[in-house]
GUVODO-956677 format. One record per residue: residue number from 1; residue in one letter; chain; x, y, z of N, C-alpha, C in turn. Coordinates in steps of 0.02 Angstrom, whole numbers, always signed. Example, Ala and Ser with C-alpha at 12.3 -4.5 7.8 and 13.67 -1.06 7.14 Angstrom:
residues 2
{num = 1 | residu = A | chaine = A | n.east = +660 | n.north = -284 | n.up = +390 | ca.east = +615 | ca.north = -225 | ca.up = +390 | c.east = +660 | c.north = -165 | c.up = +390}
{num = 2 | residu = S | chaine = A | n.east = +642 | n.north = -112 | n.up = +354 | ca.east = +684 | ca.north = -53 | ca.up = +357 | c.east = +645 | c.north = +2 | c.up = +394}
END
This chain:
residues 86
{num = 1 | residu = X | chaine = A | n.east = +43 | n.north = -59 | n.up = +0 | ca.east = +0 | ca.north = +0 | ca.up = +0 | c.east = +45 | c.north = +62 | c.up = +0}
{num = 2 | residu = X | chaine = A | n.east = +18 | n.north = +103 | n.up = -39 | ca.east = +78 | ca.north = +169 | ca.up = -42 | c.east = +19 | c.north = +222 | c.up = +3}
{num = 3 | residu = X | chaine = A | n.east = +71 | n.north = +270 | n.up = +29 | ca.east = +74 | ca.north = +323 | ca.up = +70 | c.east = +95 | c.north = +390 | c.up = +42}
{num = 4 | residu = X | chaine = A | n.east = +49 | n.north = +447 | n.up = +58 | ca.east = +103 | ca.north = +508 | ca.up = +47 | c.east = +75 | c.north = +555 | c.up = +117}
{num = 5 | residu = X | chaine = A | n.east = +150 | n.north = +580 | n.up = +138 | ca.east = +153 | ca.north = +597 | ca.up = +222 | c.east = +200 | c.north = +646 | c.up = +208}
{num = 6 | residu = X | chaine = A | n.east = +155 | n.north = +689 | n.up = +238 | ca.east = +164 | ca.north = +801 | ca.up = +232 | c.east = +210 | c.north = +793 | c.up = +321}
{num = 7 | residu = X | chaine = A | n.east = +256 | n.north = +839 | n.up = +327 | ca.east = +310 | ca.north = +845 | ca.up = +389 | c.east = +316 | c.north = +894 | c.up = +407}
{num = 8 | residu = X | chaine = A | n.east = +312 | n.north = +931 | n.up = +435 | ca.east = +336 | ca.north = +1000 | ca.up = +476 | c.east = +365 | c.north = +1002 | c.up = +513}
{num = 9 | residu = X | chaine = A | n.east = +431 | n.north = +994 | n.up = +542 | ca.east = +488 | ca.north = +1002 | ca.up = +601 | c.east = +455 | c.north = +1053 | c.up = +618}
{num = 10 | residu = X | chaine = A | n.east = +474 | n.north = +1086 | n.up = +676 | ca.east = +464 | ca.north = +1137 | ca.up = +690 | c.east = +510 | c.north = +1129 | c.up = +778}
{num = 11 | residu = X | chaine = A | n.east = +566 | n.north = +1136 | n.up = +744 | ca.east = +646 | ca.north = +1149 | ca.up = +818 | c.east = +616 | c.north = +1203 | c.up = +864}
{num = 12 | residu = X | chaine = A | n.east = +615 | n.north = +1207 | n.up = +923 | ca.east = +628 | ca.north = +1272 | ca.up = +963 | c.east = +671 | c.north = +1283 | c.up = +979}
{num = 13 | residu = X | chaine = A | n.east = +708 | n.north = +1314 | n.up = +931 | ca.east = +774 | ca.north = +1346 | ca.up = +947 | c.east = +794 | c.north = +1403 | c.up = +914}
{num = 14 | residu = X | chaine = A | n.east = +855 | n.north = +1457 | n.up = +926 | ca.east = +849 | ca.north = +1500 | ca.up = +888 | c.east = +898 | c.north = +1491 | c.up = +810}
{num = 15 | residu = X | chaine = A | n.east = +935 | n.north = +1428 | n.up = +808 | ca.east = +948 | ca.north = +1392 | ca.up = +751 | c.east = +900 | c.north = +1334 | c.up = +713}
{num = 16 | residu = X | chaine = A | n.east = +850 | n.north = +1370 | n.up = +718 | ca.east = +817 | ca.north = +1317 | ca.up = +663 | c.east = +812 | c.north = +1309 | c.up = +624}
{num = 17 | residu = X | chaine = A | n.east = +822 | n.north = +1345 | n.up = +581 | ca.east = +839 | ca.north = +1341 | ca.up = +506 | c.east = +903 | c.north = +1279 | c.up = +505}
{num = 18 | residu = X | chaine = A | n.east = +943 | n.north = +1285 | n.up = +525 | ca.east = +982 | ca.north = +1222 | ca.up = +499 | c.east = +990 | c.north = +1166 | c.up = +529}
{num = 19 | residu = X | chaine = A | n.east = +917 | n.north = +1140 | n.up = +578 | ca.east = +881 | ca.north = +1093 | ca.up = +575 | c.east = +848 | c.north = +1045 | c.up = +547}
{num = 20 | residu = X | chaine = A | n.east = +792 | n.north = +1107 | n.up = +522 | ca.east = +770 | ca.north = +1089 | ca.up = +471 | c.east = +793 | c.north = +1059 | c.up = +396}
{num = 21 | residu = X | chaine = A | n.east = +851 | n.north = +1097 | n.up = +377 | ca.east = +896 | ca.north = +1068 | ca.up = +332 | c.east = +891 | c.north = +1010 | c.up = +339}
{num = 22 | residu = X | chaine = A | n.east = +939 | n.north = +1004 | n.up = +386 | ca.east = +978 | ca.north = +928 | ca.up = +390 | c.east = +938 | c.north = +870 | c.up = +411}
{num = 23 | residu = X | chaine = A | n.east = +869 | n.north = +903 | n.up = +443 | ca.east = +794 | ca.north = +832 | ca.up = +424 | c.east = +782 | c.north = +825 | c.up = +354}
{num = 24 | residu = X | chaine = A | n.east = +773 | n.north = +893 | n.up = +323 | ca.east = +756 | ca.north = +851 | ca.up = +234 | c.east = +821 | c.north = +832 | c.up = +206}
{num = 25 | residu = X | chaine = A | n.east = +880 | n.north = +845 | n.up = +212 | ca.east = +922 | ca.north = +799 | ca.up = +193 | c.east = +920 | c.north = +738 | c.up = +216}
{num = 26 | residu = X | chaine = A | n.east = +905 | n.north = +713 | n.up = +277 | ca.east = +892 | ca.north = +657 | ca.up = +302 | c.east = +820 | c.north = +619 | c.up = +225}
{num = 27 | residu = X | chaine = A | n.east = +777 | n.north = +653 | n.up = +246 | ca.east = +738 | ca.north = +628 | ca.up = +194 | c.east = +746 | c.north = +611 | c.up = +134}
{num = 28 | residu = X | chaine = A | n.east = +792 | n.north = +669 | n.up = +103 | ca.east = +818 | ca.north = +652 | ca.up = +28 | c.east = +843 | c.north = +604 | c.up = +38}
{num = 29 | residu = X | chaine = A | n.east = +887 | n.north = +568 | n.up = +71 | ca.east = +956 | ca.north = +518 | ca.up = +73 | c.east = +925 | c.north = +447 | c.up = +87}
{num = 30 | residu = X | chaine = A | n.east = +826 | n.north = +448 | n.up = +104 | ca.east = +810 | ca.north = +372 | ca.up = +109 | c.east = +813 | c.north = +334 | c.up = +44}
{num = 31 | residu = X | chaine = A | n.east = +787 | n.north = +379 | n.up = -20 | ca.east = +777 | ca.north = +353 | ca.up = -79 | c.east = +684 | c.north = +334 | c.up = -92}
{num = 32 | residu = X | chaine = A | n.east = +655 | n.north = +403 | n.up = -69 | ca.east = +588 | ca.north = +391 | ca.up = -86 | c.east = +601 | c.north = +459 | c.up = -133}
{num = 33 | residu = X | chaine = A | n.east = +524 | n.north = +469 | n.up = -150 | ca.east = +506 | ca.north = +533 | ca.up = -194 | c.east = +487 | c.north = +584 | c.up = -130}
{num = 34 | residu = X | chaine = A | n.east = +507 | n.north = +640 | n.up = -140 | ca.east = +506 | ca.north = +682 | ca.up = -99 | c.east = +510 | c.north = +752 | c.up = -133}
{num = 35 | residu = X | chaine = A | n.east = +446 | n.north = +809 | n.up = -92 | ca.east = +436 | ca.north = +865 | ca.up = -137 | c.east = +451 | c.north = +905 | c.up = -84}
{num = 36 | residu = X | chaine = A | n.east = +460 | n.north = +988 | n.up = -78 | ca.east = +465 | ca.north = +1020 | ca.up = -14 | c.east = +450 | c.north = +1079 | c.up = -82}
{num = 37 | residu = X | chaine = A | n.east = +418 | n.north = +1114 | n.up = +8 | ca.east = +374 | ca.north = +1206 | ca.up = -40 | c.east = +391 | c.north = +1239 | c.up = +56}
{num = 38 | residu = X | chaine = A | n.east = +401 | n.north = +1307 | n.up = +51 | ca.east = +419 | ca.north = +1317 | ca.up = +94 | c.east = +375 | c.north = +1309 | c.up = +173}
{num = 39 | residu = X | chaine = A | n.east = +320 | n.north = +1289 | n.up = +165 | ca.east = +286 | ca.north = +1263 | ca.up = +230 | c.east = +288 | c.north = +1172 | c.up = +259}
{num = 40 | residu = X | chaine = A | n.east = +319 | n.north = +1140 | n.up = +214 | ca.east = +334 | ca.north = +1078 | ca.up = +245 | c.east = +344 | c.north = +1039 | c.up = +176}
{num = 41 | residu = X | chaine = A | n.east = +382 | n.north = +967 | n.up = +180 | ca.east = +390 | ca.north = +941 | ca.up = +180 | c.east = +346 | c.north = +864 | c.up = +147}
{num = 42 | residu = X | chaine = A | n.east = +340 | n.north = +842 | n.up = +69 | ca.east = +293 | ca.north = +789 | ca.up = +60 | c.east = +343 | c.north = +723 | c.up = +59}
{num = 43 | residu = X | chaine = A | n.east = +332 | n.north = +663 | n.up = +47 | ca.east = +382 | ca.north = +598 | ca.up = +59 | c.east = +323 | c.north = +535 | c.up = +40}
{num = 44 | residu = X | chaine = A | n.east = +337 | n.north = +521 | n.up = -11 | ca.east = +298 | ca.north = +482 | ca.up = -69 | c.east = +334 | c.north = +383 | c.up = -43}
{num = 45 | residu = X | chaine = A | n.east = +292 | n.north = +347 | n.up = -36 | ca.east = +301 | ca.north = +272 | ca.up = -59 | c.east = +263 | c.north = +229 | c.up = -7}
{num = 46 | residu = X | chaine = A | n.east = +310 | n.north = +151 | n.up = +13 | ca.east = +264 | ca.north = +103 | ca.up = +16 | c.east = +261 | c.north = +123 | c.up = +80}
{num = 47 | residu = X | chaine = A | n.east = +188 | n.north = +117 | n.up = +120 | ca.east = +183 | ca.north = +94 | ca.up = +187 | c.east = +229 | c.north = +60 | c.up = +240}
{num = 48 | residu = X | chaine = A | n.east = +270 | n.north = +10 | n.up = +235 | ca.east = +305 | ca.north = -15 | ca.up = +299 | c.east = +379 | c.north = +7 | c.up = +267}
{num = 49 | residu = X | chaine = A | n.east = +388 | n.north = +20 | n.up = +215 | ca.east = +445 | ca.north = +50 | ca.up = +193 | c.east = +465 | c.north = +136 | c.up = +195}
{num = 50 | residu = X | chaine = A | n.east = +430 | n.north = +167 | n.up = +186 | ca.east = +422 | ca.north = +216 | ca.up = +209 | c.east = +426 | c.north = +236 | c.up = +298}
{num = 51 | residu = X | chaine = A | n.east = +376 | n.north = +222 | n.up = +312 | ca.east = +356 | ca.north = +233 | ca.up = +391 | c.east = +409 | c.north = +202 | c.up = +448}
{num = 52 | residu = X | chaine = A | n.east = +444 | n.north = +124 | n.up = +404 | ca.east = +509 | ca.north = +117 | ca.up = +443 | c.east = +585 | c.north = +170 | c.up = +420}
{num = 53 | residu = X | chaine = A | n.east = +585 | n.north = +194 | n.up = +391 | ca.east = +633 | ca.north = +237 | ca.up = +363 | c.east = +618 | c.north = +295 | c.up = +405}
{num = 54 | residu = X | chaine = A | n.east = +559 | n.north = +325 | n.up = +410 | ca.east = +550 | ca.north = +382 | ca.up = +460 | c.east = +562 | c.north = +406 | c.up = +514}
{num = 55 | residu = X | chaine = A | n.east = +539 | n.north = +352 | n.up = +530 | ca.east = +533 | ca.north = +320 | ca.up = +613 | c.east = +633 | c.north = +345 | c.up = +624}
{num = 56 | residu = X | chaine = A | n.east = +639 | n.north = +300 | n.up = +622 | ca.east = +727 | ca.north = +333 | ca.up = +616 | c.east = +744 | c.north = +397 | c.up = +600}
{num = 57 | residu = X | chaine = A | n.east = +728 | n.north = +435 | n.up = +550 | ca.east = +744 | ca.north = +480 | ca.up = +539 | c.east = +706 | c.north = +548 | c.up = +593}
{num = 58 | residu = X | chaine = A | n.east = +655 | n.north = +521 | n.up = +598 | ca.east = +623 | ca.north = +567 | ca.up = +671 | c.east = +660 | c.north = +572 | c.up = +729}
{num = 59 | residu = X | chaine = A | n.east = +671 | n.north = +507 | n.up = +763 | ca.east = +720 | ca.north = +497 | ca.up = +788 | c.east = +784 | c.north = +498 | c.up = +807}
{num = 60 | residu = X | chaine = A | n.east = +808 | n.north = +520 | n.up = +754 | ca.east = +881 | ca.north = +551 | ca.up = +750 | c.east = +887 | c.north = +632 | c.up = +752}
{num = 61 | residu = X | chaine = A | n.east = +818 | n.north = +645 | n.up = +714 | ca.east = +816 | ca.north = +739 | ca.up = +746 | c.east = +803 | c.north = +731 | c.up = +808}
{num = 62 | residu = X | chaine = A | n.east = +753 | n.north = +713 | n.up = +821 | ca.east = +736 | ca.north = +716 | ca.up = +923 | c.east = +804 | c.north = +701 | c.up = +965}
{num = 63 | residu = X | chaine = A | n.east = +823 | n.north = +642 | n.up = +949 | ca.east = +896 | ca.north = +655 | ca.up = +987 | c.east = +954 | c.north = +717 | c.up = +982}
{num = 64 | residu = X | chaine = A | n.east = +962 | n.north = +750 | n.up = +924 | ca.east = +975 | ca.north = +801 | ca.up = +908 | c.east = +951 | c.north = +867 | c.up = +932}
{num = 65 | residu = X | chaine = A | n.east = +887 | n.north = +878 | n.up = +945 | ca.east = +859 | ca.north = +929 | ca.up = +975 | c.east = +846 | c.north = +933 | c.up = +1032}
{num = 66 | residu = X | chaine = A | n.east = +868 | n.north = +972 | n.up = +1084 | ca.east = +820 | ca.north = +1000 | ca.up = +1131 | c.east = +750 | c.north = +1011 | c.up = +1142}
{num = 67 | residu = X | chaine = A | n.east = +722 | n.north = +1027 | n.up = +1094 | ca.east = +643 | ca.north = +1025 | ca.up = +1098 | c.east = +629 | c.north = +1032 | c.up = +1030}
{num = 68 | residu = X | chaine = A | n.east = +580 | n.north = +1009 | n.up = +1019 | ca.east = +551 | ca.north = +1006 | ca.up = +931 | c.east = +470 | c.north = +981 | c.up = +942}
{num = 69 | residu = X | chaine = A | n.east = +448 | n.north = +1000 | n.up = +870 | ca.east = +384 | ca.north = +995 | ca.up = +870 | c.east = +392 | c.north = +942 | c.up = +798}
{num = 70 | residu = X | chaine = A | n.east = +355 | n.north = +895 | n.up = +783 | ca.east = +352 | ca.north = +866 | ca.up = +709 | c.east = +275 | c.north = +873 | c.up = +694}
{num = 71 | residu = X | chaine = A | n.east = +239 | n.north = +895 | n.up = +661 | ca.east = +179 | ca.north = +871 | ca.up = +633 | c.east = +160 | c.north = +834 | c.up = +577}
{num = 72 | residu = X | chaine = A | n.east = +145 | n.north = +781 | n.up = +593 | ca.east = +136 | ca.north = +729 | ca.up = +527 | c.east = +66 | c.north = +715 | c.up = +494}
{num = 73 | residu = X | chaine = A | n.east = +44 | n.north = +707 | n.up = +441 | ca.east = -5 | ca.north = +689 | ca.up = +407 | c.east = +6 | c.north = +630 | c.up = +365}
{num = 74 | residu = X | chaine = A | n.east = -28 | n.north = +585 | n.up = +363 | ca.east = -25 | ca.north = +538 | ca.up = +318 | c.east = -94 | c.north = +523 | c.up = +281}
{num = 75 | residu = X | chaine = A | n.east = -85 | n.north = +511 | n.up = +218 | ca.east = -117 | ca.north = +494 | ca.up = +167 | c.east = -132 | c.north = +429 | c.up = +136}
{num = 76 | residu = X | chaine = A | n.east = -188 | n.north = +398 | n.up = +118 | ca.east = -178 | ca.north = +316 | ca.up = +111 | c.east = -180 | c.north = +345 | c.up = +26}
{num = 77 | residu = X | chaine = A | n.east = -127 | n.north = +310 | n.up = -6 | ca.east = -108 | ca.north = +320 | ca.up = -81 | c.east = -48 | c.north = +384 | c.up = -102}
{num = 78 | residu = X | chaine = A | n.east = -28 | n.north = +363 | n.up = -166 | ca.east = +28 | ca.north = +398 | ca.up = -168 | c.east = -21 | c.north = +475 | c.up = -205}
{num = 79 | residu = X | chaine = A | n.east = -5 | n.north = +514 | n.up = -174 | ca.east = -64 | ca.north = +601 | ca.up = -202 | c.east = +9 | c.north = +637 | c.up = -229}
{num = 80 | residu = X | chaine = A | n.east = +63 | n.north = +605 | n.up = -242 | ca.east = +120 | ca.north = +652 | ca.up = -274 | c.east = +118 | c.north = +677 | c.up = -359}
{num = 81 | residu = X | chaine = A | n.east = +60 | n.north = +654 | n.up = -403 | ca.east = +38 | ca.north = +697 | ca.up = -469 | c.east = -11 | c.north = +740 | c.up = -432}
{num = 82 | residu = X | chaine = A | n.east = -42 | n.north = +752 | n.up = -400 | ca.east = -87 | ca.north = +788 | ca.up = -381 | c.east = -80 | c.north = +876 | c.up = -401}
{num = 83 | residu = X | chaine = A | n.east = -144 | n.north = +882 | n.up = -456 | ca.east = -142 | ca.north = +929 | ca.up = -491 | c.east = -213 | c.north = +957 | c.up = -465}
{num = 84 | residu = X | chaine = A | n.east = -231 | n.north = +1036 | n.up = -453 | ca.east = -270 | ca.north = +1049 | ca.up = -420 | c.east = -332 | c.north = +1058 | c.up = -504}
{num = 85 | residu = X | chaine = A | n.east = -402 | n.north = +1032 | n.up = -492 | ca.east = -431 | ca.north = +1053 | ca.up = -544 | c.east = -483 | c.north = +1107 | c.up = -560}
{num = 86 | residu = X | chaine = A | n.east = -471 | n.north = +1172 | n.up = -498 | ca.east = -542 | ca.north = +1201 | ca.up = -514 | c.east = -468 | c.north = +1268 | c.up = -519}
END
């Protein structure tokens, strides 16, 4: 089953900007499809392949941070052609 799952870090710190970086580099470097617009973060593929790849990569910011916020959304199907039609 494919997934597409929207991310928002959101560090409390006054370096967050290069937090955030180095989570979507984390993301780029699993080898899914992955889009970013400046409010967050999309990450395209399979269900247990995906979501175990994450899981880690969440994980490795939280250990990294002092305090952080993540907000996640997930989607059942891949919505990465998603073209708006009106």
């Amino acid at each position: 089953m494919n997934i597409s799952v929207e991310l928002t870090l959101l560090p409390i710190n006054d370096n967050f900007e290069n937090s955030i970086k180095n989570f979507i580099k984390k993301l780029r470097a699993l080898g899914f499809k992955v889009l970013e617009n400046p409010m967050s973060t999309q990450i395209y593929g399979e269900y247990d392949a995906l979501m175990s790849s994450l899981q880690e990569a969440i994980k490795e910011s939280f250990e990294n941070e002092p305090s952080v916020v993540l907000n996640m959304k997930i989607i059942k199907g891949d919505r990465s052609d998603y073209v708006p039609s009106f």
